[in-house]
C-alpha positions in Angstrom: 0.0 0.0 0.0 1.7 3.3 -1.1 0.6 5.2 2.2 2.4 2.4 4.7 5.7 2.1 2.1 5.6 6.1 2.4 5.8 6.1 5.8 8.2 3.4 5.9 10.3 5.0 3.5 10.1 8.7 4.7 11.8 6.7 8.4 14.4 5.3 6.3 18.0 5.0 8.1 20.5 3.6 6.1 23.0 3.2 8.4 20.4 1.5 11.0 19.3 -0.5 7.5 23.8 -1.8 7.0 23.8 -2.4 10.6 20.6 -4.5 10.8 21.1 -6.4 7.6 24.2 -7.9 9.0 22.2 -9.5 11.8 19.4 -11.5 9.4 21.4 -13.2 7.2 18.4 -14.8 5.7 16.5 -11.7 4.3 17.9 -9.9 0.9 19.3 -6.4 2.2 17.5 -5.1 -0.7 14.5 -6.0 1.0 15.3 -3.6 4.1 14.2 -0.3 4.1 15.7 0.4 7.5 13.4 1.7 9.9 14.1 1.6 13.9 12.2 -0.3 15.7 10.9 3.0 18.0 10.4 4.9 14.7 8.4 1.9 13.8 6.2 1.7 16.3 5.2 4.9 16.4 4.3 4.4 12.6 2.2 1.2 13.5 0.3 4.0 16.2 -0.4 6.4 13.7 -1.8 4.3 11.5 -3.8 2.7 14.4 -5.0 5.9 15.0 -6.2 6.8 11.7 -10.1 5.6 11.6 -9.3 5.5 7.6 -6.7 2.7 7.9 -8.8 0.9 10.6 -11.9 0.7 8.8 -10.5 0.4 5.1 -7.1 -0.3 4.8 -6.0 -2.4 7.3 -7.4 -5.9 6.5 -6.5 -5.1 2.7 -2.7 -4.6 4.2 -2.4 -7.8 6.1 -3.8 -9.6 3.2 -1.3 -8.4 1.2 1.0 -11.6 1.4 3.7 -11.9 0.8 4.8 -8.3 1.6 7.8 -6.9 -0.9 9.5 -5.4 2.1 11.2 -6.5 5.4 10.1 -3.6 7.5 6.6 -4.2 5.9 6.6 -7.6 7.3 7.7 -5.9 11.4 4.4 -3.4 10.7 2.0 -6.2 10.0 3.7 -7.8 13.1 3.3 -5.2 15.6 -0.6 -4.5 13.5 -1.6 -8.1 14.9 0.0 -7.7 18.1 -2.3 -4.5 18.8 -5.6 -6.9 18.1 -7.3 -6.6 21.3 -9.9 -9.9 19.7 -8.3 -13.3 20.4 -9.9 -14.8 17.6 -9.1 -12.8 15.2 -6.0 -11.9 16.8 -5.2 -16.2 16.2 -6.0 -16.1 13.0 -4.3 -13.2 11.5 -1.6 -14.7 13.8 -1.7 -17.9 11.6 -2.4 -16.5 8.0 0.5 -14.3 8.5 3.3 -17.1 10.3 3.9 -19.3 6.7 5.5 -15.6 5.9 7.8 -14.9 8.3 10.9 -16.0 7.0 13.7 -15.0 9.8 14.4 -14.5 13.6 13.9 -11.0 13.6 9.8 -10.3 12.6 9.5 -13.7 14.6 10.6 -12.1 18.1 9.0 -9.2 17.7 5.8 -11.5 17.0 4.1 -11.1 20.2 0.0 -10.4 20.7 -1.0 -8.6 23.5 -4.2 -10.8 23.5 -2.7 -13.9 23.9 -1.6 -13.0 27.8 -5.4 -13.2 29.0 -5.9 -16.4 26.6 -3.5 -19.0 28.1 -5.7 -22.4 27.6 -6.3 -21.8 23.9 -3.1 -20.1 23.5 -1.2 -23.5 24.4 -3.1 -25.8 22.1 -1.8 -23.8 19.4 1.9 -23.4 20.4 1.3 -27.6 20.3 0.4 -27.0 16.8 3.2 -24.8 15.9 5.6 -26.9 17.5 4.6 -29.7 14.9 4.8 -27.5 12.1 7.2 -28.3 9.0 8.4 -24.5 9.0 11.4 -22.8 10.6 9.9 -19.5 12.4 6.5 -21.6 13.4 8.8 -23.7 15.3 10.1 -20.9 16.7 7.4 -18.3 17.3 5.7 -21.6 19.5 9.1 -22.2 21.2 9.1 -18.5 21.8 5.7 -18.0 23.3 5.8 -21.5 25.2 8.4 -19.0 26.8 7.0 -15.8 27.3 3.9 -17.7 28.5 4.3 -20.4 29.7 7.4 -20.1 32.7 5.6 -18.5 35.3 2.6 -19.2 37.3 0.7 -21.1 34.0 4.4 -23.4 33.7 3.9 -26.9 34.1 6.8 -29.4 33.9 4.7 -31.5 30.8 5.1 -28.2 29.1 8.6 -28.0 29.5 8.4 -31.2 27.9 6.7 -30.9 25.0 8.7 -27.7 23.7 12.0 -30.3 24.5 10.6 -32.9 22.1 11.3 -30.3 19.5 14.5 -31.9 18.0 15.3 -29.9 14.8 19.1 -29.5 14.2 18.3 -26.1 12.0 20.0 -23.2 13.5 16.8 -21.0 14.5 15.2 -23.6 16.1 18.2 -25.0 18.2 18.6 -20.6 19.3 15.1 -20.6 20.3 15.6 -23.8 22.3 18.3 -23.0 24.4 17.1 -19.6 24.7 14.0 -21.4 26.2 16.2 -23.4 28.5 18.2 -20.4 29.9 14.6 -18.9 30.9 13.9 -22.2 32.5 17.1 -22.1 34.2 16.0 -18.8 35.7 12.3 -19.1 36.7 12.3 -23.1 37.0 15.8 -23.9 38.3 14.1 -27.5 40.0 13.2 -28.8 37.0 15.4 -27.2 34.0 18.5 -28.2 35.8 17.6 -32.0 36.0 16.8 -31.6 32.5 21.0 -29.9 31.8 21.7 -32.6 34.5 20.6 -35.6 32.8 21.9 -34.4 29.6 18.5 -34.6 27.5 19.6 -31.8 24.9 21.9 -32.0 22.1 25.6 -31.2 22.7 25.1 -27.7 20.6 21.6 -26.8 22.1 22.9 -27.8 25.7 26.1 -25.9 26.1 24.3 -22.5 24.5 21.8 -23.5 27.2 24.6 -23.1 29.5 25.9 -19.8 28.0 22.5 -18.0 27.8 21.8 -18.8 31.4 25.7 -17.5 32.7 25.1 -14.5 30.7 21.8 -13.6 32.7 22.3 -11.2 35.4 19.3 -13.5 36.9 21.3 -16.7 37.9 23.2 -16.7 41.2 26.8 -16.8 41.3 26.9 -20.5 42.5 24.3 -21.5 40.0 26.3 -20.0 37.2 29.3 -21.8 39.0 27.7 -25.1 38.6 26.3 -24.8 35.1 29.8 -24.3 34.1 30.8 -27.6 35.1 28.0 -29.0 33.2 29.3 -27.7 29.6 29.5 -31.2 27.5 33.7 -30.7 25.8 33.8 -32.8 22.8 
C-alpha cells in the first residue's frame, strides 16, 4: 500500500538498514528499508490511530501476502500484536506465520491478546511446535516461553517444547534460549533436564551460556552450570 511504504520510506535510516542487515542473514538487504524499531512503532500507532486505515485499509494490508519489504513484514507484526480480539488476533496470527521467514519479525511477533488467553493459547503453540516451518517452530518455542514459565508453567510443558528436535540453527537458538529462561524461573526442573543431559551437545552448552550470561542466575548456579558444559 503506497501510504504504509511512504511512511516506511520517509523513516528510512541507512545506516540503522547496514547495521541491521548484518544480523538476518536470511532476508535480501535489498528487502530492508531500514526503519528503527521505536520509529516503527510509532508508525504502527499512527496508522492505528487513523479511523481511515482501521476501517479500510488495514485488513487489505495484512492480506497483502507476501509483503515486498522486510520492514513491511515488522508493521504487520506489531498491526496483529495490537488486536485486542483473540480470535481474530489467532488467525491473523496464523495466516501471516507461513510468511515470516527470519528470527527478527519472529521475536518481535508477540499479541498482547494472547496473555489473558493461556488455555487456547497452548493448544496452538502444540500445533506450531509440529509445524514443517522454521519460524513456526520458533514463534511456538518462543511464546511457550514468554507464557508459559511463570505461574501457567507446568513441567509436561517444558516437555513438549524439549521434544522439538530440529538441528536447523533457529530452532536449536530458540531452544536454548527457552532453556536459559527455564534455568532462571524453573531452576528445579530445568537443571535435572541440563543434568541428565537430555539436549543435544550444541543446544545444551548454548543452554549453559545464555543462562551464565543472565544477570538472573546466582553466582553458584552459574558456577555449577559451568561444570555441566558437554567438551567434545
Amino acid at each position: 500500500m503506497e501510504k504504509v511504504l511512504n511512511l516506511l520510506f520517509e523513516n528510512a535510516d541507512p545506516k540503522y538498514k547496514s547495521f541491521h542487515s548484518a544480523l538476518i542473514p536470511t532476508v535480501n538487504p535489498e528487502s530492508i528499508i531500514g526503519v528503527r524499531m521505536p520509529a516503527m512503532r510509532k508508525i504502527a500507532k499512527t496508522l492505528l490511530c487513523d479511523d481511515n486505515f482501521v476501517l479500510n485499509e488495514k485488513e487489505s494490508f495484512l492480506s497483502e501476502l507476501p509483503h515486498a519489504y522486510y520492514d513491511e513484514n515488522v508493521l504487520h507484526a506489531l498491526l496483529v500484536a495490537s488486536e485486542k480480539n483473540f480470535d481474530v488476533a489467532l488467525k491473523e496470527t496464523n495466516d501471516f506465520l507461513p510468511f515470516v521467514d527470519n528470527w527478527a519479525v519472529c521475536d518481535v511477533f508477540a499479541p498482547k491478546v494472547f496473555e489473558k488467553h493461556k488455555s487456547e493459547l497452548w493448544k496452538e503453540i502444540c500445533k506450531w511446535l509440529k509445524s514443517d516451518e522454521t519460524y513456526t517452530v520458533r514463534f511456538g518455542i518462543v511464546n511457550a516461553m514468554r507464557h508459559f514459565l511463570d505461574e501457567d508453567y507446568s513441567i509436561d510443558k517444558m516437555e513438549k517444547v524439549l521434544e522439538v528436535k530440529c538441528g536447523e540453527y533457529y530452532v536449536d537458538m530458540a531452544v536454548a534460549w527457552y532453556m536459559s529462561f527455564a534455568l532462571i524461573k524453573q531452576w528445579n526442573d530445568a537443571i535435572k533436564v541440563v543434568e541428565e543431559k537430555k539436549l543435544g551437545v550444541w543446544v545444551h552448552n548454548k543452554s549453559i551460556q545464555k543462562a551464565i550470561e543472565s544477570y538472573r542466575i546466582t553466582e553458584d548456579r552459574k558456577v555449577y552450570l559451568k561444570t555441566l558444559k558437554i567438551h567434545e
